[in-house]
N, C-alpha and C positions, 0 to 999 in steps of 0.2 A: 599506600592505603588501598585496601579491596573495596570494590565499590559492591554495597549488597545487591542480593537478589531481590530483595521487594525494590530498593531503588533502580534498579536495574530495569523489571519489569517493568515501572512506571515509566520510564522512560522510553522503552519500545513499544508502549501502548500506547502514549501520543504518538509516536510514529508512527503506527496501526493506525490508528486516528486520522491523521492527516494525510496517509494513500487512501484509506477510505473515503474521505471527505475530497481529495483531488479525482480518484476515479467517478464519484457522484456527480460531482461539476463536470466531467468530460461527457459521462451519457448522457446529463441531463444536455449540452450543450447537443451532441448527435441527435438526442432527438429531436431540438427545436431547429437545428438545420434540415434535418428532413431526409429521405433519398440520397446517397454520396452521387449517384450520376445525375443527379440533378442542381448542385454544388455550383457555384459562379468560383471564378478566381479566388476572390474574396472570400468567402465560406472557406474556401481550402487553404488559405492564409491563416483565418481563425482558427481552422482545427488545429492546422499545424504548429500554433503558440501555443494554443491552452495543451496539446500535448507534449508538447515540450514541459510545460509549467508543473504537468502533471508527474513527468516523469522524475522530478527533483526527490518530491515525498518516495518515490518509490524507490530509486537506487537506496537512500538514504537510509530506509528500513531496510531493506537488504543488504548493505554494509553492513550496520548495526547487527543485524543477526549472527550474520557472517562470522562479525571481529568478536558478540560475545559467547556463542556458542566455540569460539575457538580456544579461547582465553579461559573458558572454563569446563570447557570438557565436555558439556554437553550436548545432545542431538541436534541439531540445525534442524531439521524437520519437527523433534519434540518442543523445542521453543519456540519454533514458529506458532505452531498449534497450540502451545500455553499462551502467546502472545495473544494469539488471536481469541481464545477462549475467555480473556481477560478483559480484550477490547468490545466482548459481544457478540462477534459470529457464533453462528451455527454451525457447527459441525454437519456433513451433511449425512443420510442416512448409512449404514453400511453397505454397499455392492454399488451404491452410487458413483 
């Protein structure tokens, strides 16, 4: 059974979703630590979970892309960029 393209895209756009929403949680965490050379033990212990934690949504989306721009032919960069255009980013300007 082919799994469709709208089902498809729904589900790499919760992926979208949830590296967007783990890298939000990681800056907002940088920034309320503050300064990295000014970091205790402790601070560098936190980062280094919630970056870990963070990095899960991201392989995961990138899999996904990976396994279904393989499976179907299409551009890994052009589904990225539908992906994302689906989940809400901005493209950014052109020469940018």
């Amino acid at each position: 059974m082919e799994i469709e393209l709208s089902d498809a895209l729904d589900e790499l756009v919760e992926l979208q979703e949830a590296s967007d929403e783990a890298h939000a949680e990681l800056m907002l965490l940088q920034k309320e630590l503050g300064e990295t050379s000014q970091w205790t033990d402790e601070q560098h212990v936190t980062w280094r979970d919630a970056w870990e934690d963070a990095r899960e949504p991201w392989w995961l989306l990138d899999t996904a892309l990976e396994n279904y721009a393989e499976a179907t032919g299409l551009d890994r960069d052009e589904l990225e960029a539908m992906v994302q255009r689906a989940a809400g980013h901005v493209p950014p300007p052109d020469g940018a």
